[in-house]
Each structure stands twice: as structure tokens, then as C-alpha cells.
VEXROLO-981886 format. One record per residue (C-alpha): chain; x, y negated, z. Coordinates in nm, 3 decimals, padded with zeros to 5 digits. Last residue first. Layout:
R  chaine       c1       c2       c3
R       A        X        Y        Z
...
//
This chain:
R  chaine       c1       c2       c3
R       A   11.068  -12.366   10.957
R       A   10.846  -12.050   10.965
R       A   10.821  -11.878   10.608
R       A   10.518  -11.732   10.524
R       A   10.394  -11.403   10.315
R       A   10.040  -11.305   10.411
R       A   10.026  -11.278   09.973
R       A   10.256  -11.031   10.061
R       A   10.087  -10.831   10.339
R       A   09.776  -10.824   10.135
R       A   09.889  -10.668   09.873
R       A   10.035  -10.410   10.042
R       A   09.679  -10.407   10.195
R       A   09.553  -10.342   09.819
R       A   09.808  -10.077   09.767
R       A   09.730  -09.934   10.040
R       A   09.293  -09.923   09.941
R       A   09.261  -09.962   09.566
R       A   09.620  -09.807   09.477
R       A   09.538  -09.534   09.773
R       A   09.481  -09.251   09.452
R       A   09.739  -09.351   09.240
R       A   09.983  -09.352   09.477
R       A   10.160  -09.642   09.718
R       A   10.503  -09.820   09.730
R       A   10.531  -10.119   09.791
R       A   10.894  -10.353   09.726
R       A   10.926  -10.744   09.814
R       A   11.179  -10.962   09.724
R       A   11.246  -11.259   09.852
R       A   11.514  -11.532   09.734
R       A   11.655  -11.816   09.919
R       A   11.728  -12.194   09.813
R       A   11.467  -12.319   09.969
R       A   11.213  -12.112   09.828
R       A   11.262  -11.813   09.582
R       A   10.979  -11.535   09.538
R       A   11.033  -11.218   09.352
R       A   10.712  -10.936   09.399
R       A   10.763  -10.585   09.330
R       A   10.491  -10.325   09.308
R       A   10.571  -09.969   09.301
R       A   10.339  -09.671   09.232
R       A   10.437  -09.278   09.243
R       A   10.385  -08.962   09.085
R       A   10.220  -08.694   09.180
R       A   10.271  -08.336   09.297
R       A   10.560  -08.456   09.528
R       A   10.927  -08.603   09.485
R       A   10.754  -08.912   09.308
R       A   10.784  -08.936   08.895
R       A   10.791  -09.310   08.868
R       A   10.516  -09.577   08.770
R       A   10.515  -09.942   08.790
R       A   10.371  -10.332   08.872
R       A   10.652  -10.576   08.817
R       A   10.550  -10.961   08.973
R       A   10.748  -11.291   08.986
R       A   10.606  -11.589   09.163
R       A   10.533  -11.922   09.147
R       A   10.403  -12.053   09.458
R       A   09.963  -12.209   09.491
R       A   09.939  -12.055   09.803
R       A   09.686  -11.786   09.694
R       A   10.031  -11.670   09.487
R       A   10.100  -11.803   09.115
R       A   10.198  -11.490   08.871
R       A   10.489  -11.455   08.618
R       A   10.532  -11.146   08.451
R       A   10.541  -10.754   08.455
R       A   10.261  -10.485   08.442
R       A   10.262  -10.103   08.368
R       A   10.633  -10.080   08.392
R       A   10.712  -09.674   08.302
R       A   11.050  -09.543   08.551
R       A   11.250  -09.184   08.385
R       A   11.493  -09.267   08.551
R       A   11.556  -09.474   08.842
R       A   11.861  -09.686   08.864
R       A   11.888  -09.864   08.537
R       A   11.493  -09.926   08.567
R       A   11.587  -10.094   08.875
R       A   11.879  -10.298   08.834
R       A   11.659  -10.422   08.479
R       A   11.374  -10.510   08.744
R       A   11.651  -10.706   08.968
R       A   11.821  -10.911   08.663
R       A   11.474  -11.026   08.600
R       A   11.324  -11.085   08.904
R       A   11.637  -11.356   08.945
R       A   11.609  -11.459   08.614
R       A   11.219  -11.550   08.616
R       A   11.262  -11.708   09.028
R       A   11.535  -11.951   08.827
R       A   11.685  -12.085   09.155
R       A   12.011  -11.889   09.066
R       A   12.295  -11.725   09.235
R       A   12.057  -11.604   09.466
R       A   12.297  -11.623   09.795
R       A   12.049  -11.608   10.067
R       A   11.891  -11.300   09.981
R       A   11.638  -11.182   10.202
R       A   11.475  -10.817   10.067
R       A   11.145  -10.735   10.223
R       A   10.996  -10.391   10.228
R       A   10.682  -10.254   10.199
R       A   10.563  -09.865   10.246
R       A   10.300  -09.579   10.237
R       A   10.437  -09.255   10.336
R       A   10.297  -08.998   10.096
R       A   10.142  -08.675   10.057
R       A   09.801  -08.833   09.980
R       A   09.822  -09.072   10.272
R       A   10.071  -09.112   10.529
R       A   10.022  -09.415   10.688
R       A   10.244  -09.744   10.697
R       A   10.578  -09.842   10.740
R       A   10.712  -10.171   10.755
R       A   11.096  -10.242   10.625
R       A   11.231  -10.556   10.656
R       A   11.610  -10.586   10.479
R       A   11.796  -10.846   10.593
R       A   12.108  -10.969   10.304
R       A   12.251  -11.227   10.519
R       A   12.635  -11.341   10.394
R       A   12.960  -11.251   10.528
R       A   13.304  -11.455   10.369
R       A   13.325  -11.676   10.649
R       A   13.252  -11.493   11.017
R       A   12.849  -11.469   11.041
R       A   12.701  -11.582   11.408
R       A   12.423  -11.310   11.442
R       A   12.080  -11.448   11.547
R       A   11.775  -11.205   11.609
R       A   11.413  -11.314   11.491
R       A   11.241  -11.001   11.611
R       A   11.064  -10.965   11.276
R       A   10.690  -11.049   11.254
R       A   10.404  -10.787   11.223
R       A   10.057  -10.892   11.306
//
């Protein structure tokens, strides 16, 4: 089980918590398999739609040339709303890549959650990336 190390940094006024996670998993078909985790304690809305909004357009501003395949509002085993973007992007290698983001808010705090996988490990990575964030819990 992976679980951060739960550090504590007293923030001066002004400074806000923006963790990124980042878990790494195998190389597979000339690719690193990855998730990361985006805290944002400062939203600026607790709309989860507008918030996954404003981050996909971020995105498709920043990578060219980026197809969504899948993009909308989805309920997790938990029974939480979420937001999910499913895509495609030329990779650096042979083939291209897959993304998945997921937006959650709760308590005032936004997730966001980025895999990346390929074509060929979508039904295997990209089904344990899926895993991982349906695994998703908060301890409070």
C-alpha cells in the first residue's frame, strides 16, 4: 500500500499547499507507467464540473496536438461525484500515449489525479491506475 509520509510544514501567510504525489510504476511497452495526485487547497470553486473544466482546457492549451476520447461526470464505487477526461497524445516513442484524469473536491479541497499508460497496457496499467483512484481515501 502506498501512503504519503504525512510531513507537516508550518506555512508563513500568503503560502498555500499545492502537494504533488507522484507513484511510479513499470516500464511497459517503452513506457514508464504513472499516477499523480494534485492537492489543491485553494479551488476557487466547489463546482467539481468547473474545476475539471478549467483544468482539461489548461491541458489541451498546453499539449498539442491532444484528442479527448471520453469526458464527463462519473460517480466513484463510493458513491462521490466525480470528474473524468480519458485521452490521446503523440508520446516521445513509436506510439502514442493515454491519460486519464480524475477531479474530485471534498471538504473544501480539490484532487486531481493524472495516469498515464499505452494502448497496449490500457486493460492491464491502466486498469490498476484505475484502481489506485477509485482506492482514493482521505484520513480525517
Amino acid at each position: 500500500m502506498g501512503t504519503n509520509r504525512r510531513i507537516t510544514v508550518e506555512l508563513p501567510s500568503g503560502w498555500s499547499d499545492e502537494s504533488i504525489y507522484f507513484f511510479r510504476g513499470p516500464e511497459q511497452a517503452g513506457m514508464a507507467h504513472s499516477l499523480s495526485v494534485l492537492v489543491d487547497e485553494n479551488p476557487g470553486t466547489t463546482d467539481v464540473d468547473s474545476y475539471a473544466r478549467d483544468r482539461v482546457l489548461m491541458l489541451q492549451a498546453s499539449q498539442s496536438g491532444l484528442e479527448v476520447l471520453k469526458e464527463g461526470a462519473i460517480t466513484m464505487d463510493d458513491g462521490r461525484e466525480a470528474y473524468e477526461m480519458v485521452y490521446k497524445v503523440a508520446g516521445s516513442g513509436p506510439r502514442p500515449e493515454f491519460g486519464r484524469q480524475v477531479f474530485m473536491l471534498q471538504g473544501g479541497t480539490a484532487y486531481a489525479f493524472q495516469g498515464k499508460y499505452t494502448k497496449p497496457t490500457a486493460r492491464t496499467l491502466g486498469a490498476a491506475i484505475d484502481q489506485m483512484i477509485r482506492s482514493f481515501h482521505i484520513e480525517e
